[in-house]
Backbone bond lengths (Angstrom), bond angles and torsions (degrees), N, CA, C in turn:
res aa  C-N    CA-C-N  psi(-1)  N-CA   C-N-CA  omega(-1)  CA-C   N-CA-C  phi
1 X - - - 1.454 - - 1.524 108.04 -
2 X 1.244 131.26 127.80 1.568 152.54 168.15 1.502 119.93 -74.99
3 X 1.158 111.42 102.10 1.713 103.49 -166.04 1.621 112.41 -119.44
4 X 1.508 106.91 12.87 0.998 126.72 150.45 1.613 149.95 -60.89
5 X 1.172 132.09 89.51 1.245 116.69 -173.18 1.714 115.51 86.26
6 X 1.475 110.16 15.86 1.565 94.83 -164.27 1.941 91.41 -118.84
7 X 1.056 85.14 163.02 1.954 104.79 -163.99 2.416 90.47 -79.02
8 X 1.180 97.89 170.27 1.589 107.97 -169.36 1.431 82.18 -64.69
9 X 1.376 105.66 -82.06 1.554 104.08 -167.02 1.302 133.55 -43.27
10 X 1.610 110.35 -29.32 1.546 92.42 168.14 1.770 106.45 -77.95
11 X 0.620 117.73 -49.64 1.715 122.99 167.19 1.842 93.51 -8.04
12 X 1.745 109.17 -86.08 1.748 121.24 -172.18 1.235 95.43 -41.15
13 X 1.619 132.91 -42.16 1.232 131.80 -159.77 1.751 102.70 -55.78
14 X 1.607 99.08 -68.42 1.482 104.27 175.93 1.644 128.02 -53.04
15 X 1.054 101.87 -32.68 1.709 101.63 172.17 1.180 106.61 -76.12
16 X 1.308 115.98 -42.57 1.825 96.11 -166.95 1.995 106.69 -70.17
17 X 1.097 93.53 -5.29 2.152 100.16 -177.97 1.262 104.21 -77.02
18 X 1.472 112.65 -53.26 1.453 138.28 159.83 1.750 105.56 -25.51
19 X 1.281 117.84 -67.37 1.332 115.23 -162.91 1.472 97.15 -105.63
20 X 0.937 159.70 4.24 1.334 155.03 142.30 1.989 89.28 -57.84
21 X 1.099 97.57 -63.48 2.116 91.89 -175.74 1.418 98.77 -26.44
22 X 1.406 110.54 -71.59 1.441 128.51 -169.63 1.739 120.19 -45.08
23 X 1.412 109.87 -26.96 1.557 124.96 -167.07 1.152 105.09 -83.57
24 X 1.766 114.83 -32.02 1.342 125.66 -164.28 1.492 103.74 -101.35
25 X 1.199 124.27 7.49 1.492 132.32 176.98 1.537 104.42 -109.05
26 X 1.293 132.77 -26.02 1.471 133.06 179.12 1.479 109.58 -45.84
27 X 0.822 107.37 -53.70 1.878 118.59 -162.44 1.420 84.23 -40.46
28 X 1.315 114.50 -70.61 2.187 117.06 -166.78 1.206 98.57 -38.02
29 X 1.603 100.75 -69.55 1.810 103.78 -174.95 0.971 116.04 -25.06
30 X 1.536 115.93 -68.55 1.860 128.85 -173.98 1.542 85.62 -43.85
31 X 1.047 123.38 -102.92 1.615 129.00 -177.47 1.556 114.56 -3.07
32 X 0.963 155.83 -77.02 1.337 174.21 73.00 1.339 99.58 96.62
33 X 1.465 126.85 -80.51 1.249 132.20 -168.45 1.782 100.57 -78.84
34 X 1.180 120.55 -24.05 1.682 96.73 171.49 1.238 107.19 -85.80
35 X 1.745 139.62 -17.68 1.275 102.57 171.40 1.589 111.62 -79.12
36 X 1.378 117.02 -29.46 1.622 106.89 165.96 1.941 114.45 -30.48
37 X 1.383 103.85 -64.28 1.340 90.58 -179.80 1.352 128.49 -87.28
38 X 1.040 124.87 5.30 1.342 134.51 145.39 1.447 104.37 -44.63
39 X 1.457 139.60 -85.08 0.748 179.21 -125.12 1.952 106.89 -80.95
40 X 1.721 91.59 -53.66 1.817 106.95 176.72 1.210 116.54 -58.14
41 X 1.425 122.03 -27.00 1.861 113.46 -162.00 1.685 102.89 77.59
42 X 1.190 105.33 23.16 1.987 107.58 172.01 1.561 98.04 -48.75
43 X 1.238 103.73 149.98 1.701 111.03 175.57 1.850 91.43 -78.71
44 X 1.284 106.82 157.24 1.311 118.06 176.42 1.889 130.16 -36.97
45 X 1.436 74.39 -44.36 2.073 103.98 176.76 1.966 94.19 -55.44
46 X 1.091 108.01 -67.04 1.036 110.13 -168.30 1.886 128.33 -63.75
47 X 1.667 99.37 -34.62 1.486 103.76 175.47 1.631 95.77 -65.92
48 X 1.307 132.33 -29.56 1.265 130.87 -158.58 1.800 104.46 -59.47
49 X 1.387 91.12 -65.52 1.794 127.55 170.78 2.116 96.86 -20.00
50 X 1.619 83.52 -58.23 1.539 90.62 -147.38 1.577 97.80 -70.07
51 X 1.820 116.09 -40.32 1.219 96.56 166.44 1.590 160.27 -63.86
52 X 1.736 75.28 -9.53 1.782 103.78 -176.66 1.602 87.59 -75.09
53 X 1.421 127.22 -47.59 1.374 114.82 -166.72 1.549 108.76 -71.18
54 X 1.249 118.16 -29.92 1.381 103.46 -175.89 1.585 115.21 -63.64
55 X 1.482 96.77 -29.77 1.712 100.28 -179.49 1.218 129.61 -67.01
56 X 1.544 107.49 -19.52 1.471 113.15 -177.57 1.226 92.22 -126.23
57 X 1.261 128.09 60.37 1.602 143.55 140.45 1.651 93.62 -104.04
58 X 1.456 156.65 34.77 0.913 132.92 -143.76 1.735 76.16 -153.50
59 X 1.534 103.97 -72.79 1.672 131.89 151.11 1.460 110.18 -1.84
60 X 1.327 99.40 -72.41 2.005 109.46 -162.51 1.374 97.19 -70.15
61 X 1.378 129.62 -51.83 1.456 136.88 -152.78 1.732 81.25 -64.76
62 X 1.395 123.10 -73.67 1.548 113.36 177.43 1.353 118.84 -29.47
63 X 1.357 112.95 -79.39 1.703 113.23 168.14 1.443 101.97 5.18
64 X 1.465 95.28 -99.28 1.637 130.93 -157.53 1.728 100.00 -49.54
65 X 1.163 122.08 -17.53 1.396 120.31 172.60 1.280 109.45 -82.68
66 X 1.759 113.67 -49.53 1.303 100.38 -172.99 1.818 108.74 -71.05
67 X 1.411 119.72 -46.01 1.786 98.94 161.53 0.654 98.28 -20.62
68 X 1.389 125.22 -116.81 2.063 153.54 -124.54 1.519 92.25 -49.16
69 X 0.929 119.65 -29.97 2.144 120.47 -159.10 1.531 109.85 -105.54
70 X 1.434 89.79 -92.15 1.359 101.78 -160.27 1.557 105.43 -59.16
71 X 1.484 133.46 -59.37 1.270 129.45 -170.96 1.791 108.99 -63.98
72 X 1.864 123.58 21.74 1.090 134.71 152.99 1.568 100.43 56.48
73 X 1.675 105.11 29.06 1.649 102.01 170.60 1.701 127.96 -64.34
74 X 1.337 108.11 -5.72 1.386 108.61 168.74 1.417 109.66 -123.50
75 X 1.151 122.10 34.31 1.505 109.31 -168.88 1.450 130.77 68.91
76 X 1.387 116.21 8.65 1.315 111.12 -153.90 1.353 101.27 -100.65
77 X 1.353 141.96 44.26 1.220 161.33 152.71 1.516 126.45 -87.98
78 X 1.477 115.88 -45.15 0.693 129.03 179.37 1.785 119.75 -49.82
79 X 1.223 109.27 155.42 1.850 103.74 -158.63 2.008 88.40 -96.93
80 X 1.150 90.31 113.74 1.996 86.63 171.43 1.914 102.58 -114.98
């Protein structure tokens, strides 16, 4: 990434490509650790655990978007 010389908007331009990449890669991620424990022989207690966490890895990433974004905690709403 070039953070040199470049105007705001192309700047938002590149981050938001940046994290759209990243948004569209979650799904595997999410995936990832339940076929691991699929896979381990986890006692029941534990595959349970792991799936509850994978599900609300889904949860936080929203959260933390709607902070930082939508509730316009940095200004970043504003039309530049």
């Amino acid at each position: 990434m070039h953070h040199e010389r470049i105007s705001l908007r192309a700047a938002m331009r590149e981050m938001r490509a940046l994290a759209s990449a990243q948004v569209e890669r979650f799904p595997a991620g999410q995936a990832e650790p339940l076929r691991f424990v699929a896979a381990s022989g986890a006692p029941p207690e534990i595959a349970a655990a792991a799936r509850h966490c994978a599900a609300n890895m889904g949860n936080w990433i929203s959260s933390v978007y709607w902070f930082h974004h939508e509730s316009d905690r940095y200004g970043t709403a504003r039309d530049f």
